[in-house]
C-alpha positions in Angstrom: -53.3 -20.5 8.5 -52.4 -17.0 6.3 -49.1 -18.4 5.9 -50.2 -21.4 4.3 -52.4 -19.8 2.4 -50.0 -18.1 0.9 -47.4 -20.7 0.3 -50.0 -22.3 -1.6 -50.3 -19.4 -3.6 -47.4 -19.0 -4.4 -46.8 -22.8 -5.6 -49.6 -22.0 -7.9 -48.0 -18.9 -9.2 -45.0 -20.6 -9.8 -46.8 -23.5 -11.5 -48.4 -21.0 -14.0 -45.3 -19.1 -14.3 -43.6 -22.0 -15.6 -46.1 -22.5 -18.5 -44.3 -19.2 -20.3 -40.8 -21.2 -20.0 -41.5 -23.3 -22.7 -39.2 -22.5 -25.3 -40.9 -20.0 -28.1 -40.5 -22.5 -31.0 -43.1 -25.0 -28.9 -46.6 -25.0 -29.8 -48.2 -24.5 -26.6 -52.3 -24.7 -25.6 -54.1 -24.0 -22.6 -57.1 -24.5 -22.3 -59.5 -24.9 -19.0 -62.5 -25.5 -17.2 -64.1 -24.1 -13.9 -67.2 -25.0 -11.4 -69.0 -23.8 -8.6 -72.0 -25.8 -7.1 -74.4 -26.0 -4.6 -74.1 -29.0 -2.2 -76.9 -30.6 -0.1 -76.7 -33.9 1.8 -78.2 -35.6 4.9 -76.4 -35.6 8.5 -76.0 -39.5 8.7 -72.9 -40.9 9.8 -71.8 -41.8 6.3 -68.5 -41.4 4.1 -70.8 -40.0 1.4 -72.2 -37.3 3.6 -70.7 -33.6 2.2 -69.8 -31.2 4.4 -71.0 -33.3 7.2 -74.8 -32.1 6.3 -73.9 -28.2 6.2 -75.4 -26.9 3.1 -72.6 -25.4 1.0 -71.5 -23.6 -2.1 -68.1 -25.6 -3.6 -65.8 -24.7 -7.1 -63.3 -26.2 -9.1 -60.8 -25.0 -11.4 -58.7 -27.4 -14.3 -56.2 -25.7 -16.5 -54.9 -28.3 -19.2 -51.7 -27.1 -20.6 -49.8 -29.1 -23.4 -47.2 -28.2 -25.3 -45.8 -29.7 -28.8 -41.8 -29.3 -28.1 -41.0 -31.4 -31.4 -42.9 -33.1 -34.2 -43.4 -36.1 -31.9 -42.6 -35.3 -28.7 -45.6 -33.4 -26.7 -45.7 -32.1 -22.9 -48.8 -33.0 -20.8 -50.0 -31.4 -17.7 -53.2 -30.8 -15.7 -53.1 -28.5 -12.7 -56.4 -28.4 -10.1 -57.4 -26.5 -7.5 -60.5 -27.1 -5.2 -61.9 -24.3 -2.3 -59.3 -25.9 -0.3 -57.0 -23.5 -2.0 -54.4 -26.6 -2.0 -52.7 -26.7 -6.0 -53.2 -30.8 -6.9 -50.9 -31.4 -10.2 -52.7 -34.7 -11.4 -50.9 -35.1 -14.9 -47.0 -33.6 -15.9 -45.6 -36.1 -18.2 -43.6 -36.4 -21.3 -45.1 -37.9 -24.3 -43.1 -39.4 -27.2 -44.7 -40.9 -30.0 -43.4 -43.3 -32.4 -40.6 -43.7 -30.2 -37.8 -45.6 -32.8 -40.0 -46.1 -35.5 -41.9 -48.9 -33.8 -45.1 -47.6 -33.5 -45.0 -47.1 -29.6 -46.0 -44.1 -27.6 -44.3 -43.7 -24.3 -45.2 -41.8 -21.5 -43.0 -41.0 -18.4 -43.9 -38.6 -15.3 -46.9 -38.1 -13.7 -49.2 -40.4 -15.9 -52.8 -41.8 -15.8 -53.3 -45.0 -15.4 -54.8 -47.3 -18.1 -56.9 -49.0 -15.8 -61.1 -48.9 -17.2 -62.7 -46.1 -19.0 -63.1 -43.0 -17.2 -61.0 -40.7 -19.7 -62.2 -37.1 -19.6 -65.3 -37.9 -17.7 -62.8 -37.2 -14.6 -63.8 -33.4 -15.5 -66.8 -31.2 -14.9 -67.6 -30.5 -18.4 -68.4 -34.4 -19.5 -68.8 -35.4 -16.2 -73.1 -35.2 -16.3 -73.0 -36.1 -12.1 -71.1 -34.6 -9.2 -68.8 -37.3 -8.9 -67.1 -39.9 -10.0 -68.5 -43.8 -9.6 -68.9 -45.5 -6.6 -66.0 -47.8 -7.5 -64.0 -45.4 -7.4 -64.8 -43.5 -4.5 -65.6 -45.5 -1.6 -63.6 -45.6 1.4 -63.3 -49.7 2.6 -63.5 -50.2 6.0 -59.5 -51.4 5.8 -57.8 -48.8 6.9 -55.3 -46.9 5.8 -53.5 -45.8 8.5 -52.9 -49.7 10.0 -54.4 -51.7 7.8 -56.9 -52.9 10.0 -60.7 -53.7 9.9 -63.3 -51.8 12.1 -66.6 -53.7 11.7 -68.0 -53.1 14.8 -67.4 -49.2 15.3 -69.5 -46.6 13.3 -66.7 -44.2 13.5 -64.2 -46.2 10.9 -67.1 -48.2 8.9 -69.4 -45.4 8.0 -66.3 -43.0 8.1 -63.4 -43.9 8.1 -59.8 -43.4 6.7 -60.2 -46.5 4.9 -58.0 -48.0 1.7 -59.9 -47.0 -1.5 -60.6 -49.8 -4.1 -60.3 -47.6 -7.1 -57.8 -44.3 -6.4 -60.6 -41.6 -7.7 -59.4 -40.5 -10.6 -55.9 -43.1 -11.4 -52.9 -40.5 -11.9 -49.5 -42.0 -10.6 -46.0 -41.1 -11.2 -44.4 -43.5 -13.3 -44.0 -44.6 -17.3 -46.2 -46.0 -19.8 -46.7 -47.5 -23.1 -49.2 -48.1 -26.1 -49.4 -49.3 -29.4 -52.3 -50.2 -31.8 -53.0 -52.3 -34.2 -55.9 -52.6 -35.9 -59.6 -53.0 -33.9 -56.7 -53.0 -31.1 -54.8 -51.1 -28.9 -52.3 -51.9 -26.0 -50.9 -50.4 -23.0 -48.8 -50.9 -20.2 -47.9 -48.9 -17.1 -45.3 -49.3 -14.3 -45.8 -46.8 -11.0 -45.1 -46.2 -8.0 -48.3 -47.1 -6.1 -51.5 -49.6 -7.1 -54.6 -48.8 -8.0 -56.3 -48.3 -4.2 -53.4 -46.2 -3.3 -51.6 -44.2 -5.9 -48.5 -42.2 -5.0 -49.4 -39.3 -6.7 -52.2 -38.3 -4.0 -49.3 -38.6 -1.2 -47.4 -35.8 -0.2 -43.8 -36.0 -1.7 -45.0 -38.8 -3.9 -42.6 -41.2 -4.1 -42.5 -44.5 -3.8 -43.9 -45.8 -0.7 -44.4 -49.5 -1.1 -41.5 -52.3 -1.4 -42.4 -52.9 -5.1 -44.1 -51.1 -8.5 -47.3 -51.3 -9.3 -48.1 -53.3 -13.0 -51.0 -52.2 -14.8 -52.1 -54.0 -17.9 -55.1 -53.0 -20.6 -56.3 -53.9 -23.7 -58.8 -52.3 -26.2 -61.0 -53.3 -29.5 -62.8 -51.1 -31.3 -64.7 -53.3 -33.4 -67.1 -50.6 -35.0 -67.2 -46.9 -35.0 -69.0 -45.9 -31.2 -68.4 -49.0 -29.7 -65.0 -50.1 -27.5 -64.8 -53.1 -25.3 -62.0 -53.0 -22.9 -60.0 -55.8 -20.2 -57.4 -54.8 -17.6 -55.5 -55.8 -14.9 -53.4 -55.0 -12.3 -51.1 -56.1 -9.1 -48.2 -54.9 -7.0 -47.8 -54.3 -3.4 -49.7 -51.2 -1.8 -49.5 -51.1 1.7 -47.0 -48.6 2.6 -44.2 -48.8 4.8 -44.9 -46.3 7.1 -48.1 -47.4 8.3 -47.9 -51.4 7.5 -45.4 -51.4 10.3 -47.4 -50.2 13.0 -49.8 -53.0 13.0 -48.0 -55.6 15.0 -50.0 -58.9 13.9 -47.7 -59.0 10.5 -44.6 -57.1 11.5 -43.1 -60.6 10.6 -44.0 -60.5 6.8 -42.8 -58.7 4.1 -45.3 -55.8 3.0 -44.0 -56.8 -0.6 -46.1 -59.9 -0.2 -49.4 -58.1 0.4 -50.4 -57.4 -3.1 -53.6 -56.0 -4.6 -54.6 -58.2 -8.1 -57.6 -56.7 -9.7 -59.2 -57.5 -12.6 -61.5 -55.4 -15.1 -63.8 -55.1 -18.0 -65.7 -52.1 -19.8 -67.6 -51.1 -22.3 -68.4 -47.6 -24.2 -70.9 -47.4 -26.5 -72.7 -44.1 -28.3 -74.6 -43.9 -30.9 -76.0 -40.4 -32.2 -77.8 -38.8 -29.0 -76.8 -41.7 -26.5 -73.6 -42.7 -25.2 -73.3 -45.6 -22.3 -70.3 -46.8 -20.2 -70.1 -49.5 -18.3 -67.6 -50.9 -16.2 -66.8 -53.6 -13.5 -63.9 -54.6 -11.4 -63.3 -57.8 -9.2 -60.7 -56.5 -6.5 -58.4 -58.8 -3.7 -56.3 -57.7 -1.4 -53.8 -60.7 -0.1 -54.5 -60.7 3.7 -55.1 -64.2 4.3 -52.8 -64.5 7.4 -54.5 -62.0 9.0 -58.0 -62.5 8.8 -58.2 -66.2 7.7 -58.7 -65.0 3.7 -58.4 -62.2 1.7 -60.3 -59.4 1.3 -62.5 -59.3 -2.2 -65.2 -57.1 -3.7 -66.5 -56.2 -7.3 -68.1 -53.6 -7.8 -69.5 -52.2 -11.0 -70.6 -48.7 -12.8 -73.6 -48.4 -15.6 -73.9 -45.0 -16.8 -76.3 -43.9 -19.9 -77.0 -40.2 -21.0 -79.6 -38.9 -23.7 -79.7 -35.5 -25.0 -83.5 -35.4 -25.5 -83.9 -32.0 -27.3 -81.6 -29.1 -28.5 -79.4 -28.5 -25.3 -81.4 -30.8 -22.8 -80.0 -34.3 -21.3 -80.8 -36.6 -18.9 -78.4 -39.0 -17.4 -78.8 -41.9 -15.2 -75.8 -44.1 -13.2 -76.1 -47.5 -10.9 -73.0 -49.0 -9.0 -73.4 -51.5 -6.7 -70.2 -52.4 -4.8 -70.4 -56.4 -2.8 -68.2 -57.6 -0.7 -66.4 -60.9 0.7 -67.3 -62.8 3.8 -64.6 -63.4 6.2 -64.3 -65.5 9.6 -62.0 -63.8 11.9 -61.1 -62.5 15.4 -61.3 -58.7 15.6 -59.8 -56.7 18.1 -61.5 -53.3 18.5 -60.7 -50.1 20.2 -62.2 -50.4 23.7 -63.1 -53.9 23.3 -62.6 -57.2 23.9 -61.4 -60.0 20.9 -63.8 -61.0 19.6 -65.1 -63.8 16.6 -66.9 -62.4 13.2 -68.2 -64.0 10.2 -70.1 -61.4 7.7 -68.8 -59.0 4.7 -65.6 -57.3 5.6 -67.3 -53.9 4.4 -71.1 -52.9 3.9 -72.7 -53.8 0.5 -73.6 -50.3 -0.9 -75.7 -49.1 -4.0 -75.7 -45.7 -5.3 -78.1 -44.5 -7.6 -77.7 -40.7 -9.8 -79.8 -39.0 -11.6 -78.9 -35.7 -13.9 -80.4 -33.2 -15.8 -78.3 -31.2 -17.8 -78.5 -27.8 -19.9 -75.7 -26.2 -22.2 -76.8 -22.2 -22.4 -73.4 -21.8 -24.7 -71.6 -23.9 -26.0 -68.8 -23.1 -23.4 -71.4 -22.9 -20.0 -73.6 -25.6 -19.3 -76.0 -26.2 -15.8 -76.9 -29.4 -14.2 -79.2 -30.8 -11.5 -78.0 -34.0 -9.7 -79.7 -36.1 -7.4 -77.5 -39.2 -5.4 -79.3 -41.9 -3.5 -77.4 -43.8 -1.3 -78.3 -47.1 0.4 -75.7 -49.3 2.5 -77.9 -52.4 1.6 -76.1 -54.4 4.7 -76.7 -52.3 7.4 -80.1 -52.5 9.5 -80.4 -48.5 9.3 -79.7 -47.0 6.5 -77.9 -43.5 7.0 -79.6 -40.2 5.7 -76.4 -39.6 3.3 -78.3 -38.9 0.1 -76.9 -35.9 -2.1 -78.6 -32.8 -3.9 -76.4 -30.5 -6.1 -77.3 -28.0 -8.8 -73.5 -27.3 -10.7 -72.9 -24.6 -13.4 -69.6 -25.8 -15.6 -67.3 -23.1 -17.7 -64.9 -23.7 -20.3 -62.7 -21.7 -21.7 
C-alpha cells in the first residue's frame, strides 16, 4: 500500500512537472479549484449509499491548465485527484480552431463528449449539489463484468457493478469537431468507448470494444440565456474482455450489441435564475438474450435562485424508468427461472441546496438527496446529507 501511494505521487508530480515544459513563447493558465465535505448517508443496501453509512469527511482537487501554443492552436487539460490519492486526467487534448479557414474547430486527445448539457457544472464551484444527476450516475443492474441481469439478488441490483447509462461526467479519448452558424452550432465526436462506458475511466484506456463510438449534437441559441439542444449517439460498448465470458452469446459479434441513445436539453437563465433540463431515451441491443432490448429514459430538471446578495437555493428532480422484459434468468445459487417486470428499479432522486459565497473565490453549501427506488416494496435508507465548502483559485 506505501508503495502505491507513492507511485501515485509521483505520477502526479510528473503530471505537474510537465506543465513548465511548455515552450516559454506559449501563453499558459492554471487555474483550479478544491473541496472538502462532510458526508452523511443511511446504511441501506443501495448504490447511492456513501461510505456504506460511515459518516465521513471527503475533498477534491481540479487544476485546469491550458496553454495558447499559437494564435489558434490551444492545449487543454484537467487533472483530478479525489482522497483516493489516485491522479484521474479527464481532459489532455489539442485544440485547433479555424482549422483551414473553414470555420471548424477540431479537437483530438482526451476530449469531452458533446453529449447534453452538463458543461462546467461537472465541477464543485457551479456544481450547487454533491453530484452529478441521476442519469448520469446510476449503476443498471446489467452488469459490467458479464453483461448479465441480477433481478432477483440484492447484492447486484441495489449494488452492483452494473453498466452506467450516462459515463458521469463524458471524457473519452478520441477527436472532435464544431462549427456555428448562426442561432446554430454543430459538433461531432468519434471515441473509443459509448456513452455508458467510456474508455477514458479504464485503466490503459484504449480501445476496448470492436468499433468507435459516434456521437452527434446540435445547438440553437435563439435568444440571449436560452439554448435548446438534440443529440445522439451509437457504437458498440461491451468490451471484449468481459463480453466473452458470458457464454449465452459467445456466438455473436460484440460489434453487433450497440448502445443508440437519444437526447434533448434545455438551458435557460435569466438574471438571478438559471434552469437546465435534460432527458435521454437509452437502448441497449440485447434482444437475443433476454427476448428485447434493454431501454430506459431518464431525465434531470435543475433550477437555482440566488435570493439575496450571496444566498441561493437550488432544487433538482430525475426520475430514471425502465423497460419491461420477459425472460429466463439464471441466478447465482439458483435455479432458471421465468421473469416479466422492469429490467432495473424505477428510481427518483430529489436535491435540495443552499448555497453561500463568503468571497468571491470560497463559497459553502448545504445539500440534502432523497432517494426512493419507486419499484421496490422497501425502500432503502440511502438518503444523503452533505455540507461542502468550495475554493478557487
Amino acid at each position: 500500500m506505501f508503495y502505491s501511494r507513492i507511485s501515485r505521487i509521483k505520477v502526479a508530480g510528473v503530471i505537474l512537472a510537465g506543465l513548465s515544459l511548455v515552450p516559454a513563447s506559449a501563453q499558459l493558465k492554471v487555474s483550479g479549484q478544491a473541496s472538502t465535505a462532510f458526508v452523511r448517508s443511511g446504511r441501506g443496501p443501495s448504490q447511492y449509499v456513501y461510505n456504506e453509512g460511515r459518516e465521513t469527511f471527503d475533498w477534491r482537487l481540479d487544476i485546469f491548465a491550458d496553454a495558447l501554443l499559437s494564435e489558434n492552436i490551444t492545449l487543454l487539460s484537467n487533472f483530478r485527484m479525489l482522497q483516493d490519492e489516485i491522479p484521474h486526467i479527464d481532459l489532455i487534448a489539442l485544440r485547433i480552431s479555424d482549422v483551414a479557414s473553414t470555420g471548424i474547430t477540431a479537437e483530438v486527445g482526451e476530449i469531452d463528449i458533446p453529449f447534453g448539457n452538463l458543461g462546467q457544472r461537472r465541477f464543485p464551484k457551479t456544481n450547487p449539489f454533491l453530484g452529478l444527476p441521476l442519469i448520469r450516475e446510476h449503476r443498471t443492474t446489467l452488469r459490467s463484468s458479464d453483461y448479465e441481469l441480477w433481478l432477483a439478488d440484492s447484492r447486484y441490483t441495489s449494488a452492483g457493478n452494473g453498466v452506467r447509462i450516462l459515463d458521469q461526467g463524458l471524457y473519452d479519448l478520441g477527436i472532435k469537431a464544431g462549427a456555428s452558424a448562426g442561432a446554430f452550432d454543430f459538433y461531432a465526436a468519434i471515441t473509443n468507448g459509448m456513452l455508458s462506458a467510456a474508455s477514458g475511466y479504464y485503466q490503459g484506456g484504449l480501445n476496448a470494444h470492436h468499433g468507435f463510438g459516434k456521437t452527434f449534437r446540435i445547438a440553437m441559441t435563439p435568444v440571449i440565456g436560452l439554448t435548446v439542444g438534440a443529440s445522439y449517439a451509437f457504437g458498440p460498448f461491451m468490451s471484449d474482455a468481459a463480453y466473452y465470458g458470458y457464454p449465452a452469446t459467445t456466438y455473436r459479434d460484440p460489434a453487433e450489441h450497440l448502445q443508440q441513445i437519444i437526447g434533448g436539453d434545455v438551458d435557460f437563465s435569466y438574471e438571478h435564475f438559471t434552469f437546465y433540463g435534460e432527458l435521454a431515451h437509452n437502448v441497449w441491443n440485447l434482444a437475443d438474450s433476454y427476448g428485447s432490448d434493454l431501454s430506459v429514459t431518464g431525465y434531470s430538471l435543475e433550477g437555482s435562485y440566488t435570493f439575496a446578495p450571496r444566498f441561493s437555493v437550488a432544487a433538482r428532480v430525475g426520475v430514471l424508468r425502465f423497460s419491461t422484459i420477459t425472460t429466463t434468468l439464471v441466478q447465482r445459487d439458483s435455479l432458471p427461472a421465468l421473469y416479466t417486470g422492469g429490467w432495473d428499479n424505477d428510481h427518483v432522486r430529489l436535491e435540495g441546496a443552499l448555497g453561500y459565497r463568503f468571497t468571491r473565490e470560497v463559497a459553502f453549501k448545504i445539500v440534502y438527496e432523497l432517494n426512493e427506488e419507486v419499484s421496490l416494496a422497501s425502500d432503502p435508507a440511502d438518503n444523503v446529507f452533505a455540507v461542502q465548502v468550495v475554493a478557487t483559485f
